[in-house]
C-alpha positions in Angstrom: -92.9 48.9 -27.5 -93.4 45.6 -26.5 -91.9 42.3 -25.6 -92.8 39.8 -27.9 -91.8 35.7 -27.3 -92.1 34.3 -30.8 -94.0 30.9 -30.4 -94.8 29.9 -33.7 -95.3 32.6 -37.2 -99.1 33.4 -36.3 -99.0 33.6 -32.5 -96.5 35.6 -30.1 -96.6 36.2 -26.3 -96.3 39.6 -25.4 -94.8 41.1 -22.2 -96.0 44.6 -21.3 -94.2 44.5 -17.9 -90.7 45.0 -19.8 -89.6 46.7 -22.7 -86.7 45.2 -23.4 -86.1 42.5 -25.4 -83.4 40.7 -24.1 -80.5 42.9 -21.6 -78.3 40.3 -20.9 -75.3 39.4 -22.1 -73.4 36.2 -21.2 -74.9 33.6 -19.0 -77.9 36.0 -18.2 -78.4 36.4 -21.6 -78.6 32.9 -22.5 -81.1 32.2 -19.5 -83.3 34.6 -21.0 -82.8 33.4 -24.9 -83.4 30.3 -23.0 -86.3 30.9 -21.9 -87.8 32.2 -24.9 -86.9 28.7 -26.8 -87.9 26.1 -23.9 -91.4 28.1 -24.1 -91.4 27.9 -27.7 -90.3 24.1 -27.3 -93.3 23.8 -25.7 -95.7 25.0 -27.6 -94.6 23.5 -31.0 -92.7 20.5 -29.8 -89.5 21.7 -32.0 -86.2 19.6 -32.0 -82.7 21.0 -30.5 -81.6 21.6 -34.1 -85.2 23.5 -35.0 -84.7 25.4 -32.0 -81.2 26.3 -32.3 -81.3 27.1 -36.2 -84.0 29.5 -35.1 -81.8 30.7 -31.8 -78.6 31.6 -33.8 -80.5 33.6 -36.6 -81.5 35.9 -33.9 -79.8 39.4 -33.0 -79.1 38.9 -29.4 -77.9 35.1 -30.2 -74.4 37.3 -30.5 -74.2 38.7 -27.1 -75.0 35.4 -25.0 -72.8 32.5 -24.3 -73.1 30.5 -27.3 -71.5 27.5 -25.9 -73.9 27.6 -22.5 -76.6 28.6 -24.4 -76.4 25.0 -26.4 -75.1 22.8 -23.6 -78.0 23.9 -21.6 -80.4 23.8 -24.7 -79.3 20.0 -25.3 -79.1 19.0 -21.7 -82.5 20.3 -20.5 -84.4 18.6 -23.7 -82.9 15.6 -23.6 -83.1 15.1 -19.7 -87.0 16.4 -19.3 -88.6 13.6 -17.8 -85.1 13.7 -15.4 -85.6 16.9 -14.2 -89.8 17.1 -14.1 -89.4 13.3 -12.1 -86.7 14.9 -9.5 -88.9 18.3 -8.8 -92.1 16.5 -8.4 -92.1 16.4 -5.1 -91.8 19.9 -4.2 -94.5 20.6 -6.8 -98.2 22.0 -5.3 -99.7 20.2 -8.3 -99.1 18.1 -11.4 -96.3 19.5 -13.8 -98.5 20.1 -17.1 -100.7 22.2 -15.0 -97.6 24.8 -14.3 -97.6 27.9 -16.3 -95.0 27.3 -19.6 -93.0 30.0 -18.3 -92.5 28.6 -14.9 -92.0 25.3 -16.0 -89.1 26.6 -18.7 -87.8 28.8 -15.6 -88.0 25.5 -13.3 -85.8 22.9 -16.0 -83.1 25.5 -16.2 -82.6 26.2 -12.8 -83.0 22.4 -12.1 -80.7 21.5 -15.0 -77.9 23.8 -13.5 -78.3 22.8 -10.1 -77.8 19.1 -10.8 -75.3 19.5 -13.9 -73.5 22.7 -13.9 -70.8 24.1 -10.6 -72.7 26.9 -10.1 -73.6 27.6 -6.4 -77.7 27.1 -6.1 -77.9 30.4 -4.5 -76.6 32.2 -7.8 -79.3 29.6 -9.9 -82.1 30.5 -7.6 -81.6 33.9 -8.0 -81.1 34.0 -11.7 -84.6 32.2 -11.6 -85.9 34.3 -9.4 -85.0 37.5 -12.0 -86.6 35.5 -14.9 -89.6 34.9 -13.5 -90.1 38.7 -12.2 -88.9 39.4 -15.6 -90.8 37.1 -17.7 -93.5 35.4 -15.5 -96.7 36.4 -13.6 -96.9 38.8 -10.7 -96.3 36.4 -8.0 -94.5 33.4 -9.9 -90.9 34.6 -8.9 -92.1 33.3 -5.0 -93.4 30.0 -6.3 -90.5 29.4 -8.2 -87.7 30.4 -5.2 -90.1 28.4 -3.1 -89.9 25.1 -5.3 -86.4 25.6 -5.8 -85.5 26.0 -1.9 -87.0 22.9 -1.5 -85.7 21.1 -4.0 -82.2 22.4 -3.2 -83.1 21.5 0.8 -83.8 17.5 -0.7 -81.2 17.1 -2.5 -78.7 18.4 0.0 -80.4 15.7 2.4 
């Protein structure tokens, strides 16, 4: 069995690395719904009601955080440019060349950081376990990398 990222009704990405669908429950589980939508979002250009029609049809839509799941949802689409503009400058090249996972994987973690009272340590480490999760091979240490240093300029 594999995982399967639904990204539009002919094409899905599949993960062979784990074969599980979604194991979280709560905020985890929400990341990692998340994650699945803002790489969808990205691929089809969908609207917050698209995506979220779509999200809350889905099994595992029952075991997140609903009401994180959509505040993030909201916040990180509307506030894009925002978050892409403030990581810039810890980025190693231009922001459309990053993978889609890592780029999903970077707005939520930038999108709590700046909006949500979560310590960063507990946001770069729930990144960090998406991208081993989800991402390539090495991706989880560009993505604590990028967020170190984003959290190290903003607390300058």
């Amino acid at each position: 069995m594999n995982f399967l990222l639904r990204i539009s009704d002919n094409e899905v990405m599949t993960n062979k690395k784990s074969e599980k669908r979604f194991e979280g429950k709560g905020r985890v589980g929400s990341r990692q719904l998340l994650l699945q939508v803002l790489y969808q979002h990205q691929k089809n250009d969908d609207d917050v009601e698209t995506l979220m029609a779509q999200s809350s049809n889905l099994r595992e839509y029952k075991r997140i955080d609903q009401d994180y799941f959509m505040s993030l949802l909201q916040g990180i689409i509307s506030s894009k440019e925002v978050i892409e503009e403030s990581i810039k400058p810890q980025l190693d090249r231009p922001i459309d060349q990053i993978d889609s996972i890592e780029r999903a994987i970077l707005w939520i973690a930038v999108y709590e950081i700046s909006n949500m009272d979560i310590p960063n340590p507990v946001v770069i480490n729930e990144a960090i376990e998406l991208a081993k999760s989800f991402g390539a091979e090495t991706s989880f240490q560009y993505i604590n990398a990028v967020l170190d240093s984003y959290c190290q300029s903003i607390k300058n």
